[in-house]
Residue, then its C-alpha position, 0 to 999 in steps of 0.5 A: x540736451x532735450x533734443x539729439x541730432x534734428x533738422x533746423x532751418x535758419x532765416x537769414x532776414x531774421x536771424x530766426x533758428x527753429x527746428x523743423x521737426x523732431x523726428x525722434x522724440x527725447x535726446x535720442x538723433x533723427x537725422x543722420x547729419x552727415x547725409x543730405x541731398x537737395x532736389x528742387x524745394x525738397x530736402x532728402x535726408x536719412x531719419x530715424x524714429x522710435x520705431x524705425x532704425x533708418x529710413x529715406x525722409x524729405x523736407x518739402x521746404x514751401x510747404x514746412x511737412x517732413x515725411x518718411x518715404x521708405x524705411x530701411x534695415x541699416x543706416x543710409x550713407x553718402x547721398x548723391x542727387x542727380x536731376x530728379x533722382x537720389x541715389x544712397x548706399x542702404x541695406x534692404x528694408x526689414x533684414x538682410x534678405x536684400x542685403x547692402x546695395x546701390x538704391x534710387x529713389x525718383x521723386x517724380x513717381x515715389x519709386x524706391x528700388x535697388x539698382x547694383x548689389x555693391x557694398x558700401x556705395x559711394x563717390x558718385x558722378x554722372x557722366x553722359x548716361x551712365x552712373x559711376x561709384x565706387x563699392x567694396x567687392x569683397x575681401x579679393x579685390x577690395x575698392x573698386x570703380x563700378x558703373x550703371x547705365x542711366x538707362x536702368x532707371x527709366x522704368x521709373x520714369 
């Protein structure tokens, strides 16, 4: 193959297929496939580039531009979108001075911040104003169902 793991778009009045951008060169991936979230006309996706490992991209499908938004140290897993935010589970960008934890991105300001200090973050729901997911807590207790406030993210407002 001359391509690895991309983002391709698919017109149905035309039965077209193209790819919409290659965003590591050669046969290596760029998206991780298995985490995506939709927020209006936008595509948030985790990327990878030939210069950094892992990182928060979006596709703004109106206008067809890809760009990365935020570049992390380790893969971004299980993308959870709620109005105009996008929740993941990542490890802090550069090392692991920030470790693994619940991150937000709001597109309506372009913040990116941490939110909890849990492992491996996933199962998101939303229930009144608070955010539920469970995380690993350690060798001692193992899974366990934890929650936020939304509250905690109208600073990005």
């Amino acid at each position: 193959p001359t391509h690895g793991v991309e983002l391709w778009a698919h017109e149905t009045t035309n039965d077209s297929t193209w790819m919409v951008t290659d965003f590591y060169q050669g046969t290596e991936s760029g998206i991780n496939d298995k985490e995506m979230a939709i927020v209006g006309s936008r595509i948030y996706l985790s990327c990878a580039n030939e210069s950094v490992s892992s990182g928060l991209c979006v596709h703004e499908t109106t206008n067809n531009t890809t760009w990365m938004i935020h570049h992390f140290y380790n893969g971004i897993d299980d993308m959870f979108s709620f109005g105009s935010w996008v929740f993941f589970s990542a490890t802090g960008p550069d090392d692991w001075r920030l470790g693994d934890g619940v991150w937000m991105y709001n597109e309506n300001t372009g913040g990116v911040a941490m939110i909890d200090e849990r492992y491996d973050a996933r199962n998101w729901v939303i229930v009144g104003d608070d955010l539920y997911f469970t995380a690993d807590g350690g060798d001692e207790i193992g899974r366990e169902l934890y929650v936020a406030g939304i509250e905690l993210f109208s600073h990005f407002e």
